[in-house]
C-alpha positions in Angstrom: 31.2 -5.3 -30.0 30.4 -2.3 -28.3 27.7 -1.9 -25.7 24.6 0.2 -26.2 24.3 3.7 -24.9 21.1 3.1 -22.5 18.1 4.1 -23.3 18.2 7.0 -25.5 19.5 4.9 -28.4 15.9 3.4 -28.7 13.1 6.3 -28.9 10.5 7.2 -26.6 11.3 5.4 -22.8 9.3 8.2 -20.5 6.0 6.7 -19.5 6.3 3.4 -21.6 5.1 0.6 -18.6 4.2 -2.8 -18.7 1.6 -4.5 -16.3 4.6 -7.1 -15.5 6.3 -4.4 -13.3 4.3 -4.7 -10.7 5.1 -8.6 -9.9 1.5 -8.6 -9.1 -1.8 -9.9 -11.7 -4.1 -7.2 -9.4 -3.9 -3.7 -9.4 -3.5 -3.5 -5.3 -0.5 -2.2 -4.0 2.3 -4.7 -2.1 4.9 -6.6 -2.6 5.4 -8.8 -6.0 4.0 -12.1 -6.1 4.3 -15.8 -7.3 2.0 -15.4 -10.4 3.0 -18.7 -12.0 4.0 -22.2 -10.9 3.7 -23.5 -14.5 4.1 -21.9 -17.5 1.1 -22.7 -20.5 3.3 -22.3 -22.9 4.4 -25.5 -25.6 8.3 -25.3 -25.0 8.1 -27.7 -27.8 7.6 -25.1 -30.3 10.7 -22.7 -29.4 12.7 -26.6 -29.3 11.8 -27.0 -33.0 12.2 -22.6 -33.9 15.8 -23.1 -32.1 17.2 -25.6 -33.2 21.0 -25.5 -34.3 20.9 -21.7 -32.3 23.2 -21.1 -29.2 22.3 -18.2 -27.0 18.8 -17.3 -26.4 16.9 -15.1 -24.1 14.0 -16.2 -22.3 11.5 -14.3 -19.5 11.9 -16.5 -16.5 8.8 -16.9 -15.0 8.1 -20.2 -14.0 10.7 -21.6 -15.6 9.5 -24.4 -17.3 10.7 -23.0 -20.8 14.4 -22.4 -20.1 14.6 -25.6 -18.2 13.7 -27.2 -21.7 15.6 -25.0 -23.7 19.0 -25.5 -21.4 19.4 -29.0 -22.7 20.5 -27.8 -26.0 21.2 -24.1 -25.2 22.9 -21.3 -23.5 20.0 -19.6 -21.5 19.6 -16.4 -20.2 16.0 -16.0 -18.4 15.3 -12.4 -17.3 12.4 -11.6 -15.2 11.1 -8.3 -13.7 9.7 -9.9 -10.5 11.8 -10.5 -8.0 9.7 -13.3 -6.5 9.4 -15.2 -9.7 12.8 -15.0 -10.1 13.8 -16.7 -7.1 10.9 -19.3 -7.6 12.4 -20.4 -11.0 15.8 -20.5 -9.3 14.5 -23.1 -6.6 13.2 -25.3 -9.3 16.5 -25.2 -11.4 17.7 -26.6 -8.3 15.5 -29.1 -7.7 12.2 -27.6 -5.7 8.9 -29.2 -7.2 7.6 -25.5 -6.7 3.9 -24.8 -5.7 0.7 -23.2 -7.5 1.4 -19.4 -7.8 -1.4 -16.5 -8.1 -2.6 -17.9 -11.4 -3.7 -21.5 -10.1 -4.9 -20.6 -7.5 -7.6 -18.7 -9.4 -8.3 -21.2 -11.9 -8.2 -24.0 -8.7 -11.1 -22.2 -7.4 -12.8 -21.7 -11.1 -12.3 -25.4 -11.3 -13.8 -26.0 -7.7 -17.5 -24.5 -9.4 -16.6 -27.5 -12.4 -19.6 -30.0 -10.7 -22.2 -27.3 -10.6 -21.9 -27.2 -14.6 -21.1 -31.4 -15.1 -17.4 -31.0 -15.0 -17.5 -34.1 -12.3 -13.6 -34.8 -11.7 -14.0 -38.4 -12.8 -15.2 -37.2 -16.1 -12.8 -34.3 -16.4 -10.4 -37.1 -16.1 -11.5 -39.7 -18.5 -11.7 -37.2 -21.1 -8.4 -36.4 -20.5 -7.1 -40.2 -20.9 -8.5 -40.3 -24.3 -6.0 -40.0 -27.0 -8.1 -39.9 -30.3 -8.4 -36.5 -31.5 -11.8 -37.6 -33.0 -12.9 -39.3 -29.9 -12.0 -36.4 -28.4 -14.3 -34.0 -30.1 -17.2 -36.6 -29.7 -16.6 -36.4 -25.8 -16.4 -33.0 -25.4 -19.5 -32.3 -27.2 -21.8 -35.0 -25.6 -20.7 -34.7 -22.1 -18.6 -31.5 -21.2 -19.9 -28.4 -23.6 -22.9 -28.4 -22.2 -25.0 -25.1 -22.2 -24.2 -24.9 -18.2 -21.0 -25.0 -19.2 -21.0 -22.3 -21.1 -23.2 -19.9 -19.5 -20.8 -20.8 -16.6 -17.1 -20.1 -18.5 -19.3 -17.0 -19.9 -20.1 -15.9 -16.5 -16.6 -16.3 -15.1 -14.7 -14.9 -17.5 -16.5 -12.0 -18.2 -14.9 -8.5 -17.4 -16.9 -7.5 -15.0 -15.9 -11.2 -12.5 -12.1 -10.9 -13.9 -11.5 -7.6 -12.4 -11.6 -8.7 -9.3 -8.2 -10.5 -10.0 -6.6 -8.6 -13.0 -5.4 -5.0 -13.6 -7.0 -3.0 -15.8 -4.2 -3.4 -18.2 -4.0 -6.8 -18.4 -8.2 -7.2 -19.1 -7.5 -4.6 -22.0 -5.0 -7.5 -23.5 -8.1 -10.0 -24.1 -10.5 -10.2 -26.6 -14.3 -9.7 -26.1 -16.4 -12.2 -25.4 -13.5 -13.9 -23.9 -15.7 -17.4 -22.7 -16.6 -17.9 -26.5 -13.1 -17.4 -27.7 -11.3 -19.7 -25.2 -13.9 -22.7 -25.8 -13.1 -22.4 -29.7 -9.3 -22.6 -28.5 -9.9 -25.7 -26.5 -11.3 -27.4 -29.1 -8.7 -26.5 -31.6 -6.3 -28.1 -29.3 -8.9 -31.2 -28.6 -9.4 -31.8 -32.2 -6.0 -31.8 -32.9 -3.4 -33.0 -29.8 -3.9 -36.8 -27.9 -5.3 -35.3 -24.4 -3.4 -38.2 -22.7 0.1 -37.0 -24.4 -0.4 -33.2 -23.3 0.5 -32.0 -19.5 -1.1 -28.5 -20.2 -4.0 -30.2 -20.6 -4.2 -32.0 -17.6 -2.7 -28.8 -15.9 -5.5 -26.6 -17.1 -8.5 -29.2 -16.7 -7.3 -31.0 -13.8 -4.4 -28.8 -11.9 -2.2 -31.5 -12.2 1.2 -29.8 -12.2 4.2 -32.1 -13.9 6.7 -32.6 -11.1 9.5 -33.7 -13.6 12.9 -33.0 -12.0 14.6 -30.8 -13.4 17.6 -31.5 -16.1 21.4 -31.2 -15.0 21.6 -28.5 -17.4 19.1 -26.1 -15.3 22.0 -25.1 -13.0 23.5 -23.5 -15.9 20.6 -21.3 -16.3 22.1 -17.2 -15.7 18.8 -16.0 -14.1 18.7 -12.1 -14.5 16.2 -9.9 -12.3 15.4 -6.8 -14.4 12.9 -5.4 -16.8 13.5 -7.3 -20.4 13.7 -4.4 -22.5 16.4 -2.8 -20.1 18.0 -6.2 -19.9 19.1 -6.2 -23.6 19.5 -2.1 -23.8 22.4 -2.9 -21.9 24.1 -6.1 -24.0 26.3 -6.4 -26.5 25.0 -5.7 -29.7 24.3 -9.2 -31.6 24.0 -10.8 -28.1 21.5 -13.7 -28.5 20.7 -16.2 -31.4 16.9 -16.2 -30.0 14.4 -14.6 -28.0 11.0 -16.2 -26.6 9.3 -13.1 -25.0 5.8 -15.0 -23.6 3.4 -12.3 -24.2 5.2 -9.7 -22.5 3.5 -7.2 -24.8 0.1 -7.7 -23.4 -0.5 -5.2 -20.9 2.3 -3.4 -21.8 1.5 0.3 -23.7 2.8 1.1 -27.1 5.4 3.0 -25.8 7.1 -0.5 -24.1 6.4 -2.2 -26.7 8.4 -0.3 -29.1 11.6 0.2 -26.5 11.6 -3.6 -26.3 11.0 -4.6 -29.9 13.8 -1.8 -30.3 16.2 -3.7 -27.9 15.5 -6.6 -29.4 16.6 -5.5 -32.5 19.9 -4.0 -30.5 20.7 -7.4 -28.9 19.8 -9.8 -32.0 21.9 -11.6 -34.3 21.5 -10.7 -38.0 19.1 -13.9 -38.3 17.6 -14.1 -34.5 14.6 -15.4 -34.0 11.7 -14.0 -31.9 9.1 -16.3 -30.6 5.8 -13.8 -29.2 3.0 -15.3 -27.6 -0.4 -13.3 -27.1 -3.8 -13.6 -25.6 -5.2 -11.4 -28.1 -7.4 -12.5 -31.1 -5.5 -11.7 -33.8 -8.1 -10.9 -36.3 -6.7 -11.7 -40.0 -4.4 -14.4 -39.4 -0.8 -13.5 -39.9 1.4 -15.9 -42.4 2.9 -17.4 -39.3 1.0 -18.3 -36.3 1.8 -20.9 -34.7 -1.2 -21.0 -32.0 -2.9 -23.7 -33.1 0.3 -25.8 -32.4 0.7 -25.1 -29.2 -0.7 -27.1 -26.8 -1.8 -25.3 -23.7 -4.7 -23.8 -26.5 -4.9 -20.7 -24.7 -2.8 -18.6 -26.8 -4.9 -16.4 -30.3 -1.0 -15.7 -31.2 2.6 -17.4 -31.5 4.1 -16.1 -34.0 7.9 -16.9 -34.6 9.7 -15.0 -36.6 13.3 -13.5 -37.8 13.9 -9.8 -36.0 13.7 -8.3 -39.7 10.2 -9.5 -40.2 9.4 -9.6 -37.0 10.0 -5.8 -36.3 9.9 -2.7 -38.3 12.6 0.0 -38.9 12.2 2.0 -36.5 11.8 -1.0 -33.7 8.0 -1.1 -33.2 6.3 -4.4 -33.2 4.7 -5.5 -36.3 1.5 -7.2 -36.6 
């Protein structure tokens, strides 16, 4: 197998960009940051989509996923931030890591929970519940309470979120974002026990899981470049799978169809792509997978092979 020639092999590279670059969820200038000391992603789901598959590709970040995925797989986790990089690589070796960027916005969201009944004590006795049913029942007497949702309205509006994310990343979520993310909450309360799901405790409570990590983890290659550059430059037919995160949001149409290109480059025949997005995704595609995922904050997992997954000419299909 012969290596790619870089770049030009896959279109239009000059001005494509991707918010991710930056290592940094602002729009300031400095150095890159820890954005993420979890990932709210269901590893779960890429377990069951790669099963039997050998190689797969992963973006780094926190490294929750490729810890899970190196039990049963060769992993290769690529990240463009040099600071997340080196914070995944202290957890494969053990570290218990530390809230990045991300938690620490939603610690001090969480901090305003009291003003709208979110008391900790009941936080957490909805979170020990494990009755899908009982669930719902809870959440509707005693946590969606019109203060609460004039409250997530308020603080996830545009106009309070830009004082945290870039431009490019607020242009990745869907309006009336406070609505949308309480209908994803409780299509993950009305479907997953609360007190069998660590995102949930993670997002509610900001209880991080302090699992060790498994001996497999040292086996992890940890790559520090941009993902579609990354796979421009491998062997054609490199990887069996590829679980993106939702890289795409808050990257311009121009990235998106360099990566979706390399992917196509570095792919087996029958790879499978696992894309995650914040994005509503309007008419629900054959395949998404959102709905089993239990962090609930995603309006898109789709997991697909390359072929469907991408279009001739590399661009990302949805």
């Amino acid at each position: 197998m012969g290596r790619c020639e870089p770049h030009g092999r896959f279109g239009a590279v000059s001005g494509s960009s991707t918010s991710w670059q930056s290592g940094r969820l602002d729009s300031r200038k400095g150095p890159g940051q820890v954005l993420f000391g979890r990932m709210y992603e269901d590893a779960a789901i890429e377990q069951d989509v790669f099963a039997g598959r050998d190689r797969i590709m992963c973006i780094a970040s926190a490294g929750c996923t490729a810890m899970t995925l190196s039990r049963n797989h060769e992993v290769v986790a690529v990240d463009v931030n040099p600071a997340q990089l080196q914070y995944a690589r202290d957890r494969f070796q053990g570290d218990p890591g530390h809230p990045g960027k991300a938690e620490r916005i939603m610690n001090m969201m969480r901090a305003l929970g009291p003003l709208a009944g979110w008391w900790p004590s009941r936080v957490r006795a909805f979170i020990e519940l494990n009755d899908p049913e009982e669930q719902m029942i809870f959440w509707s007497q005693r946590l969606n309470s019109w203060r609460f949702r004039n409250a997530m309205d308020l603080l996830l509006s545009a106009r309070t979120l830009r004082a945290g994310y870039s431009r490019s990343l607020l242009a990745s979520l869907p309006d009336q974002l406070g609505d949308v993310m309480r209908r994803r909450m409780e299509r993950c309360f009305s479907r997953h026990p609360n007190n069998q799901n660590p995102y949930a405790r993670a997002l509610l409570l900001g209880q991080l899981s302090t699992d060790p990590p498994p001996p497999e983890a040292s086996e992890i290659q940890l790559v520090n470049a941009d993902a579609a550059e990354f796979l421009e430059q491998q062997p054609r037919g490199s990887f069996d799978g590829f679980t993106l995160s939702n890289i795409l949001d808050g990257s311009d149409e121009s990235y998106q169809r360099r990566l979706m290109a390399a992917v196509r480059w570095a792919g087996s025949p029958d790879a499978l792509v696992v894309l995650r997005s914040f994005k509503d995704p309007g008419e629900t595609p054959p395949l998404n997978l959102a709905a089993d995922d239990r962090s609930m904050l995603w309006g898109l997992v789709m997991a697909e092979p390359i072929g469907k997954l991408l279009t001739p000419d590399g661009a990302y299909s949805r």
